[in-house]
N, C-alpha and C positions, 0 to 999 in steps of 0.2 A: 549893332548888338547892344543889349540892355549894359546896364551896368550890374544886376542882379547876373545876367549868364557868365559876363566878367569876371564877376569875384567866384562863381561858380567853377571855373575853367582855372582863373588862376589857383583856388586850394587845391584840386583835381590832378595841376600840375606838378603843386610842392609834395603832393602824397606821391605822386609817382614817381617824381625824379629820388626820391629819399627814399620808398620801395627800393628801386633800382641800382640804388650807389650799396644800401646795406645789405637786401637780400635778391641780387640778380638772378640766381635759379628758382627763386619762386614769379620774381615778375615776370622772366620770359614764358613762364608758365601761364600766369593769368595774361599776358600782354592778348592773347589769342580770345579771351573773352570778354577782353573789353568792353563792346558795347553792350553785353548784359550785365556788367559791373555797373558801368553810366548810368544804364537803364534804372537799375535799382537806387542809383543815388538821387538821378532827380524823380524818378517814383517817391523815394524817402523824402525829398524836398514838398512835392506836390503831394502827396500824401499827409504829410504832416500840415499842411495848407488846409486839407479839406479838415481834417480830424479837429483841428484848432477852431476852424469855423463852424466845425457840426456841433463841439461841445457851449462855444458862443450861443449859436442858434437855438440848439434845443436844452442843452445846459441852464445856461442864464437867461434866454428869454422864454424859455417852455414854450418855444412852437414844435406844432405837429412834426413827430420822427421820420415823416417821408420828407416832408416843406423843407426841413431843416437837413436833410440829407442831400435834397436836391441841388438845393442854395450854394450848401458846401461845393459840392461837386461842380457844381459851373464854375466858379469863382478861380477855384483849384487848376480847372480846364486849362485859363490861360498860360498859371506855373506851368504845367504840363509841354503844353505845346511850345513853349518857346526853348525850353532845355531840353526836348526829347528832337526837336528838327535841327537846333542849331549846335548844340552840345552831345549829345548821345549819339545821333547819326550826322552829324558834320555835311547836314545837307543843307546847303547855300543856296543853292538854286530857284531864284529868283521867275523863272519864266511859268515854273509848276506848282510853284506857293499857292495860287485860287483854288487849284486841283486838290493842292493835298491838305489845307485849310477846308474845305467842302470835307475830302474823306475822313479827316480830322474829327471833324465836329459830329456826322456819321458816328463814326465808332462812339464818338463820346456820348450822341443820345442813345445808341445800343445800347453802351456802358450805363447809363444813366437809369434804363428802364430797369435792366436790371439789375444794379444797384438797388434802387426802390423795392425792388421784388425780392429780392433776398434781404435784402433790411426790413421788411414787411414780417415775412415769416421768422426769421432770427427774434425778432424783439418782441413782434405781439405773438406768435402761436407759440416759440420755444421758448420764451423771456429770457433770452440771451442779453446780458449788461448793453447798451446801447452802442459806446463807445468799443469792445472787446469784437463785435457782432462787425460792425463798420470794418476791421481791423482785419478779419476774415474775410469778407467781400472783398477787402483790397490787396488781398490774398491771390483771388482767383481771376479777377477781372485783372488784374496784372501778368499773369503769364499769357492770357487772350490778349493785351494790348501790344507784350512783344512782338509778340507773332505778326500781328496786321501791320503794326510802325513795321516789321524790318522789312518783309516781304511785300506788303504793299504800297502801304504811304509813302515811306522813306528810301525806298529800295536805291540802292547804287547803278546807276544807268546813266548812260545819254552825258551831259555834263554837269553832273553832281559834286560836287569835292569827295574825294577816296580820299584823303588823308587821314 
């Protein structure tokens, strides 16, 4: 495991355990949604990945708002995928890795097209601010990704880590 998912896991931990000691009727509350808590943190992580790189790209270098959306978003990909299989869903499983890197990457060119398509009409037909527009695509295309990582990518079967 990276050292990036490391330090991810251990803050993840210290919020918890300190949740837990100060206010335990709210954390056995949220203990139950966990991995849509996760979800949104390394979303917030990989998210904040792409937004940094799209304002790079088309910010400071003025390339084209798809080029530069695109670019983000792949780069982002790999944040994504390493804290979303190995952190978010605690799936270690080794023998299904090719399988779920394939569905991975899938959803991520779905994600990708459109992304572009909705960043397309947001900036050039509504002139929605570039960076505000990106921010709501990663709005929507984030409750579609939970859904596919839990149910299908990542799903708990066969012998995955449950913890």
């Amino acid at each position: 495991m990276s050292f990036f998912v490391f330090s991810i896991r251990n803050a993840y931990h210290r919020f918890r355990d300190n949740l837990a000691v100060r206010f335990p009727k709210l954390y056995s509350s949220l203990y139950k949604y966990k991995s849509i808590i996760k979800f949104f943190i390394a979303g917030f992580f990989s998210g904040t990945t792409d937004l940094i790189l799209l304002f790079v790209f088309h910010g400071w270098m003025a390339m084209d708002i798809v080029v530069s959306t695109s670019l983000a978003f792949i780069l982002s990909f790999v944040v994504s995928f390493i804290l979303q299989k190995f952190w978010t869903f605690r799936n270690y499983n080794q023998d299904r890795f090719v399988h779920q890197l394939f569905l991975y990457i899938l959803n991520a060119l779905i994600g990708l097209y459109l992304n572009g398509v909705f960043m397309h009409f947001l900036v050039n037909k509504y002139h929605i601010w570039y960076i505000l527009a990106q921010i709501l695509v990663n709005f929507v295309l984030a409750a579609m990704n939970f859904m596919v990582y839990k149910f299908i990518i990542f799903k708990i079967g066969g012998n995955e880590d449950k913890r």
